[in-house]
KEKE-3310 file (N, C-alpha, C; in steps of 0.2 Angstrom, whole numbers, plus 5000, padded with zeros to 4 digits):
npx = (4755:4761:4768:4777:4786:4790:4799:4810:4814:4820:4829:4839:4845:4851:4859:4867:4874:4879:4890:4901:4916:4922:4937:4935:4931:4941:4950:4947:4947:4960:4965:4954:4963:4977:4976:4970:4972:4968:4958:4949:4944:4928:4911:4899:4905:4915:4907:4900:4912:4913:4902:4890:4878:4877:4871:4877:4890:4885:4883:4894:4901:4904:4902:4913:4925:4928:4930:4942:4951:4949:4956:4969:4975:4975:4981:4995:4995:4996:5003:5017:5017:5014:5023:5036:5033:5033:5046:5052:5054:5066:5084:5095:5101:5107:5101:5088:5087:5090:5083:5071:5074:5071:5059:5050:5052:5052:5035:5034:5035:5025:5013:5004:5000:5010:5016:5004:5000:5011:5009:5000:5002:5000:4986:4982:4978:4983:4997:4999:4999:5007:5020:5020:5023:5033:5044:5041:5046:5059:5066:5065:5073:5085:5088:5093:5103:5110:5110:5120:5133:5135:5135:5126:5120:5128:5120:5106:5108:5111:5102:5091:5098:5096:5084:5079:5084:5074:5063:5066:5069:5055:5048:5055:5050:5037:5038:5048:5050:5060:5071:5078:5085:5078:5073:5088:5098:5092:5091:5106:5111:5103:5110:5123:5120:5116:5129:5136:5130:5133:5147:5161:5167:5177:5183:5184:5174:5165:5153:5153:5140:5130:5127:5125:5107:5106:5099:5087:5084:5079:5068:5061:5057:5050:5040:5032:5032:5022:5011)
npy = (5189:5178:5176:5186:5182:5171:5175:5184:5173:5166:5178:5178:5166:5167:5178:5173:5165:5171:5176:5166:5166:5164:5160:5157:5144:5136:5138:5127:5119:5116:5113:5101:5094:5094:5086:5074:5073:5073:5069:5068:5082:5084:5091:5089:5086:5096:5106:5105:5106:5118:5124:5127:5125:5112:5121:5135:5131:5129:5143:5146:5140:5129:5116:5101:5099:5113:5118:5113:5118:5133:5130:5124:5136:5146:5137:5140:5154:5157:5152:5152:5164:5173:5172:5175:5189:5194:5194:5206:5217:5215:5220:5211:5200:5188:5186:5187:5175:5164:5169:5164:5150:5146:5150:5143:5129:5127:5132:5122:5111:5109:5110:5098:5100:5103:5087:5080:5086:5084:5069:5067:5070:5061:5066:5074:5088:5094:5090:5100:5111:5110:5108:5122:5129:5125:5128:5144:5145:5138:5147:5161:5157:5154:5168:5175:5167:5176:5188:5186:5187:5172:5165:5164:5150:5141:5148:5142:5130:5127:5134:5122:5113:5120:5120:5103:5103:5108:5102:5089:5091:5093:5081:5073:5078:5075:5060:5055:5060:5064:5062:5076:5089:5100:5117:5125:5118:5115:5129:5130:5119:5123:5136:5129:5122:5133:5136:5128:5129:5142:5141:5146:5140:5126:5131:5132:5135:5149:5161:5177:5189:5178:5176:5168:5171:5187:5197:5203:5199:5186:5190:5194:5185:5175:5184:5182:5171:5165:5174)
npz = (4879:4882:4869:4872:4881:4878:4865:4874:4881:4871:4866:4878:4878:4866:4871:4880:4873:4866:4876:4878:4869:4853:4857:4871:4867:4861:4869:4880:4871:4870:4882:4881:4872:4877:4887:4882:4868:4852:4850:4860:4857:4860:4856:4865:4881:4878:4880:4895:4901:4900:4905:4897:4883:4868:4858:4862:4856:4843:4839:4837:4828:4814:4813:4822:4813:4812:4824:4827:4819:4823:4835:4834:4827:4836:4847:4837:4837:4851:4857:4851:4843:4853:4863:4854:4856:4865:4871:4863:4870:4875:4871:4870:4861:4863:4876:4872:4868:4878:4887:4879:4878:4892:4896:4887:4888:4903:4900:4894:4902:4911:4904:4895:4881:4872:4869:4866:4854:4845:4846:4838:4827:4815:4810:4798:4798:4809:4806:4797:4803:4814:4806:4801:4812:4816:4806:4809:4823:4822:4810:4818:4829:4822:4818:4828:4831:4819:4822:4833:4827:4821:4805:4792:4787:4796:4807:4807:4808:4821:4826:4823:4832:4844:4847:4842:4857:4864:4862:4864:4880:4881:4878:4889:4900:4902:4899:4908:4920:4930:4926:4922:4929:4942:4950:4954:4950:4937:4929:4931:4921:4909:4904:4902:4890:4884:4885:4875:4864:4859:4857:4846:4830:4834:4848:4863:4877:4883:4871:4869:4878:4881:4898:4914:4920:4927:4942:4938:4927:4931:4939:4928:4923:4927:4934:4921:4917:4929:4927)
capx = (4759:4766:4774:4780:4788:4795:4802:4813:4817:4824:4834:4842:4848:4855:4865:4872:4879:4888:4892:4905:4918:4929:4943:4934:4928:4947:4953:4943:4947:4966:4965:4956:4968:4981:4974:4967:4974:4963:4950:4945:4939:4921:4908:4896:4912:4918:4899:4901:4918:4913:4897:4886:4875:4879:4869:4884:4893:4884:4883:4901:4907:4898:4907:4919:4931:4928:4932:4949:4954:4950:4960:4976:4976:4974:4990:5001:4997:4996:5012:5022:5019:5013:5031:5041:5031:5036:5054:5052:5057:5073:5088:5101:5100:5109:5098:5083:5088:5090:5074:5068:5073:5070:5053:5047:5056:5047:5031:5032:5036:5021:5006:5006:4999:5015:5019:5000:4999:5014:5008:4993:5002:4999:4980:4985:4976:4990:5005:4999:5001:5016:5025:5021:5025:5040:5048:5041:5051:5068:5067:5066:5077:5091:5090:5096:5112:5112:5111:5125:5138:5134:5136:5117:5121:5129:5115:5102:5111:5113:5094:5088:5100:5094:5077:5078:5083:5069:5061:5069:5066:5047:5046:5055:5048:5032:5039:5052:5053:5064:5078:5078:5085:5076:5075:5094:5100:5090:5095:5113:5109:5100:5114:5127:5116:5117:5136:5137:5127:5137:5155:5164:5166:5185:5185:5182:5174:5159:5151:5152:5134:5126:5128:5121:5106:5105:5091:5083:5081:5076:5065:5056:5054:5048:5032:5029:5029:5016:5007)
capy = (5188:5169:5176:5190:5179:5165:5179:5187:5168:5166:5184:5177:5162:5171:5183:5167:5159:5177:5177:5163:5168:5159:5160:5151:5136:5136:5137:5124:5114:5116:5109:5094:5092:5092:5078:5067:5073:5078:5064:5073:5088:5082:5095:5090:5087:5102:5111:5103:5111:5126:5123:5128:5117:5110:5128:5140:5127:5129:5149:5152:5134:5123:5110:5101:5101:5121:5120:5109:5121:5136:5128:5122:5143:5148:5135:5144:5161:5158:5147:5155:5172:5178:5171:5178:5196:5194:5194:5211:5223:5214:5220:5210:5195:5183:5184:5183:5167:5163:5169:5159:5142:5145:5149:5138:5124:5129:5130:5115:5104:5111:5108:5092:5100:5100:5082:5076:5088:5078:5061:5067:5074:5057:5068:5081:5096:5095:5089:5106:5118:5108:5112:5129:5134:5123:5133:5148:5143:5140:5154:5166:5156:5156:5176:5177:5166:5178:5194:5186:5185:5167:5163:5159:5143:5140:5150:5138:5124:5128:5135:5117:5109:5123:5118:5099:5101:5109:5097:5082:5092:5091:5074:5071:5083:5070:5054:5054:5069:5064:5063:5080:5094:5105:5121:5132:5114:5116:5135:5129:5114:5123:5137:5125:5119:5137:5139:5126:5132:5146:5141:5148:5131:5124:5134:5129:5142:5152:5166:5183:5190:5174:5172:5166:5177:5193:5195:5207:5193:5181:5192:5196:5177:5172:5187:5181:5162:5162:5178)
capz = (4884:4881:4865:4874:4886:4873:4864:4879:4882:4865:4867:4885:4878:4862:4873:4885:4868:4863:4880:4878:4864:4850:4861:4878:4867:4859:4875:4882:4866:4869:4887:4883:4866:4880:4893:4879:4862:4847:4851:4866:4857:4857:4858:4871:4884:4879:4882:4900:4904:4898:4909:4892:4879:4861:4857:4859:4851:4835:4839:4836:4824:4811:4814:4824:4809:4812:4831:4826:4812:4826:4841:4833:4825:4843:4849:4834:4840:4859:4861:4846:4841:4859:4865:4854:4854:4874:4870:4858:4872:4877:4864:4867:4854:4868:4883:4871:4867:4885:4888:4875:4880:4899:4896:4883:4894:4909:4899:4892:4905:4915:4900:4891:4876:4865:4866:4864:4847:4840:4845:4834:4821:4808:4807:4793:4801:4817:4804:4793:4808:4817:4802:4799:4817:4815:4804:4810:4827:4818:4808:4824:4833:4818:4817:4836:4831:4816:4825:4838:4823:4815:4796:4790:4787:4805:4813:4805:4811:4828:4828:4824:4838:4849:4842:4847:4862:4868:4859:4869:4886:4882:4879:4894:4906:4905:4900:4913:4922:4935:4921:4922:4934:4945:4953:4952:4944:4932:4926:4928:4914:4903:4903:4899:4885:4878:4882:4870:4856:4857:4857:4839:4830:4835:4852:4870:4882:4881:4866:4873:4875:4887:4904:4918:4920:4932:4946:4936:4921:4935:4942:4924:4920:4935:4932:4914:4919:4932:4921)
cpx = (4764:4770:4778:4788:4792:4801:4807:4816:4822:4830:4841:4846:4852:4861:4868:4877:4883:4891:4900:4909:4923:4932:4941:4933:4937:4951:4953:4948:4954:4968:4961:4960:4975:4981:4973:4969:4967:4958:4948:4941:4935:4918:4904:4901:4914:4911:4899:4906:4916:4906:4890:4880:4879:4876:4872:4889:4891:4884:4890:4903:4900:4897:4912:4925:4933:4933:4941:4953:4956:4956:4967:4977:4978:4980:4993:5002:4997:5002:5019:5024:5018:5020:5035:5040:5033:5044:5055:5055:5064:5080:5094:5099:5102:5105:5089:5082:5089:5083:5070:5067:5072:5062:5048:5050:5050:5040:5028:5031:5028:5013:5010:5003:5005:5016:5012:4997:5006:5013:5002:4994:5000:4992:4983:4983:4983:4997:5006:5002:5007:5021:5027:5024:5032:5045:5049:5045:5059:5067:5068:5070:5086:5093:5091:5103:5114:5115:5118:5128:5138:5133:5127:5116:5122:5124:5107:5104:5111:5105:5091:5092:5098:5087:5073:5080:5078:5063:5060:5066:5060:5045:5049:5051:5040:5033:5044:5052:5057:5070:5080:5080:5082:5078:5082:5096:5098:5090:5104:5114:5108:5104:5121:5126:5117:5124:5138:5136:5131:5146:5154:5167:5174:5186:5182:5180:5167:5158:5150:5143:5129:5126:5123:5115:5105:5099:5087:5081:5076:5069:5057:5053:5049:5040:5030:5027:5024:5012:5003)
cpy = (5182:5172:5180:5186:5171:5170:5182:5180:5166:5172:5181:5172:5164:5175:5178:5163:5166:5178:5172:5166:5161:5157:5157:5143:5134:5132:5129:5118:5112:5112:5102:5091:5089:5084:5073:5066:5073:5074:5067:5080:5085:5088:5096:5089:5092:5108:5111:5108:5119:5130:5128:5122:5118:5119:5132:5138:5130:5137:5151:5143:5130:5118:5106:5102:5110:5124:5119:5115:5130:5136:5128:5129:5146:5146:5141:5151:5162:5156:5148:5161:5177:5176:5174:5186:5196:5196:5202:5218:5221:5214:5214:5202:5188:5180:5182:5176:5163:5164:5164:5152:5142:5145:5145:5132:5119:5126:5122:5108:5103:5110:5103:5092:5098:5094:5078:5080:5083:5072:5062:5068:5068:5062:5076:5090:5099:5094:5096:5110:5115:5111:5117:5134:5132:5128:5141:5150:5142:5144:5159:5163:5158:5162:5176:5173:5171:5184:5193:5184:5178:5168:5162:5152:5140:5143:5144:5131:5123:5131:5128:5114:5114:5120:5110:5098:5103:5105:5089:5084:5091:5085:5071:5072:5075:5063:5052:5061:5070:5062:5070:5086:5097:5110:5124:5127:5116:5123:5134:5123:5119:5130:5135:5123:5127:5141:5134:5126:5137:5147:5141:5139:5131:5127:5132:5135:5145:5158:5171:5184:5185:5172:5171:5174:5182:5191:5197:5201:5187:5184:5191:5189:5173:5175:5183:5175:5161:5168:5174)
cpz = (4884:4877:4870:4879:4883:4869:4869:4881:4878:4866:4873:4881:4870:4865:4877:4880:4865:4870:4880:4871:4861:4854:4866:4874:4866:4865:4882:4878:4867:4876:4887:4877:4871:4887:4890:4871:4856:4847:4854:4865:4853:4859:4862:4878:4884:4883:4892:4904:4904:4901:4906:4887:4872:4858:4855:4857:4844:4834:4834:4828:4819:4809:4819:4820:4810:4817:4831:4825:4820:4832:4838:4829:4831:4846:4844:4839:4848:4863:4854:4846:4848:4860:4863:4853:4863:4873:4865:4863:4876:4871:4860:4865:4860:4872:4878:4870:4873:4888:4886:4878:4886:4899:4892:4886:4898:4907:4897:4894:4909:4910:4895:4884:4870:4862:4867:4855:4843:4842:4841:4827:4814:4807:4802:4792:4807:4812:4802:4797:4813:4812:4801:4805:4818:4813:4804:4818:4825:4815:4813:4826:4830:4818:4823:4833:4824:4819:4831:4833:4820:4810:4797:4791:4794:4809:4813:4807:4818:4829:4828:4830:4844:4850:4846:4852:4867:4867:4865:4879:4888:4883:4886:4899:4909:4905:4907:4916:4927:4933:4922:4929:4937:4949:4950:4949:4936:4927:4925:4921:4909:4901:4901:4892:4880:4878:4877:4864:4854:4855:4850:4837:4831:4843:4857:4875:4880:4876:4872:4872:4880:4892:4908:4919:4928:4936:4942:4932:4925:4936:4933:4920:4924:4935:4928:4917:4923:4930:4918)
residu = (UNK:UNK:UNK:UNK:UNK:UNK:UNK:UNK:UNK:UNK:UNK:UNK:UNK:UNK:UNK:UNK:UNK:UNK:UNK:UNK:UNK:UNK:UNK:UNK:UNK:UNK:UNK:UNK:UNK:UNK:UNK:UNK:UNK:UNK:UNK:UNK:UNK:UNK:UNK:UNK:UNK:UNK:UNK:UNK:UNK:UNK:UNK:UNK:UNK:UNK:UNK:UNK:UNK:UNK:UNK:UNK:UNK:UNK:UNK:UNK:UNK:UNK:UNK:UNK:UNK:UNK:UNK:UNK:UNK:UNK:UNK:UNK:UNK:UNK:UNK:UNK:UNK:UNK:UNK:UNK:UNK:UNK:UNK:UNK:UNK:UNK:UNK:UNK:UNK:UNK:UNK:UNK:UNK:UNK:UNK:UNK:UNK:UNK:UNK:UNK:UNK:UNK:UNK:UNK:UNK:UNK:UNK:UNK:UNK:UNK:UNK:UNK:UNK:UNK:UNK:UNK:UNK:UNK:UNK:UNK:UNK:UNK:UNK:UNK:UNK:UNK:UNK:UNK:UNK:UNK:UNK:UNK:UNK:UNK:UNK:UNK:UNK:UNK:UNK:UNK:UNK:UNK:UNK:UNK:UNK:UNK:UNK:UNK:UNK:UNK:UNK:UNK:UNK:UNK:UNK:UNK:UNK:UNK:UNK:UNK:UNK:UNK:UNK:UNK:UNK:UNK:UNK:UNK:UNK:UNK:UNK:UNK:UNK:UNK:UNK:UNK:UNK:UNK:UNK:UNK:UNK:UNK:UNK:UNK:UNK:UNK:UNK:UNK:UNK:UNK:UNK:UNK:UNK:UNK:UNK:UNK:UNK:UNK:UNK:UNK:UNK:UNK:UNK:UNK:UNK:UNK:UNK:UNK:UNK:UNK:UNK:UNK:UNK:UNK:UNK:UNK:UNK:UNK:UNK:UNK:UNK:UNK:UNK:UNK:UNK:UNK:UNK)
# end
């Protein structure tokens, strides 16, 4: 009867540690990445959070170097390839682009992840995968100023100044954030910002293809961001 009864206690707490997945601890790992920076992902703190023991810690990782290596995979794909797999039902190349920077903006300003992953980036787990989503960010961005008629070379150009100025907006958003615009300002800024990316080089005036956006586009940014 005792074993019976140690047994069934072993099974319960076996089913409580598959009961949390990769993805909650990741998750977990990514908000205290964001408040504390990659020190912060300790494993008992994160057990805490996730209101678990070290236990379903070692269920799902074998390591923290494991949970690292899991987490900053989990940023690429959650704050990269999900974004630009959002953007895949809207055709026209301009307003994606517009989407783009308003939403990754927005986000950025609001989680303090991006700019405590680059103050970390001297650890060469965080530099590895900054780079990689790096370029996997200009790249995306450049094939929008290709498909809006840029030259390669000039789409890539204009991809990286598109690039840091979102860049600069994140570091602001926390270091000062009352440099920055808010509310309808802050859609007229960051529209001016992409009639400038877009002017033909020598010419004064705006690229056909980006305007201010419609209600419907307000309307479908405004779902996705608080989504």
């Amino acid at each position: 009867m005792v074993m019976a009864r140690k047994r069934a206690k072993e099974t319960d707490g076996d089913t409580a540690r598959q009961r949390l997945t990769v993805q909650d601890w990741a998750d977990a790992a990514l908000a205290a990445m964001g408040e504390g920076g990659l020190a912060a992902v300790a494993v008992e703190p994160l057990a805490a959070r996730l209101g678990t023991t070290k236990g379903s810690f070692y269920w799902h990782f074998a390591n923290r170097d494991a949970l690292i290596e899991a987490t900053l995979e989990h940023w690429a794909q959650s704050r990269t390839e999900a974004m630009i797999t959002e953007l895949v039902g809207e055709r026209d190349p301009g307003e994606r682009l517009r989407q783009l920077l308003f939403r990754a903006t927005r986000r950025a300003a609001e989680d303090p992840l991006e700019v405590s992953l680059l103050a970390s980036a001297a650890d060469p787990r965080v530099a590895a995968v900054l780079a990689r989503v790096t370029d996997r960010r200009l790249g995306y961005i450049a094939t929008l100023f290709v498909e809006l008629g840029f030259p390669e070379d000039e789409a890539q150009h204009r991809g990286l100044l598109a690039y840091t100025t979102y860049l600069g907006h994140t570091q602001l958003s926390h270091a000062v954030p009352r440099s920055l615009p808010d509310g309808g300002a802050r859609e007229r800024h960051l529209d001016a910002i992409l009639e400038t990316l877009l002017h033909p080089k020598g010419t004064s005036g705006t690229r056909p293809g980006v305007q201010g956006s419609s209600p419907r586009h307000r309307a479908a940014e405004t779902t996705v961001e608080r989504g």
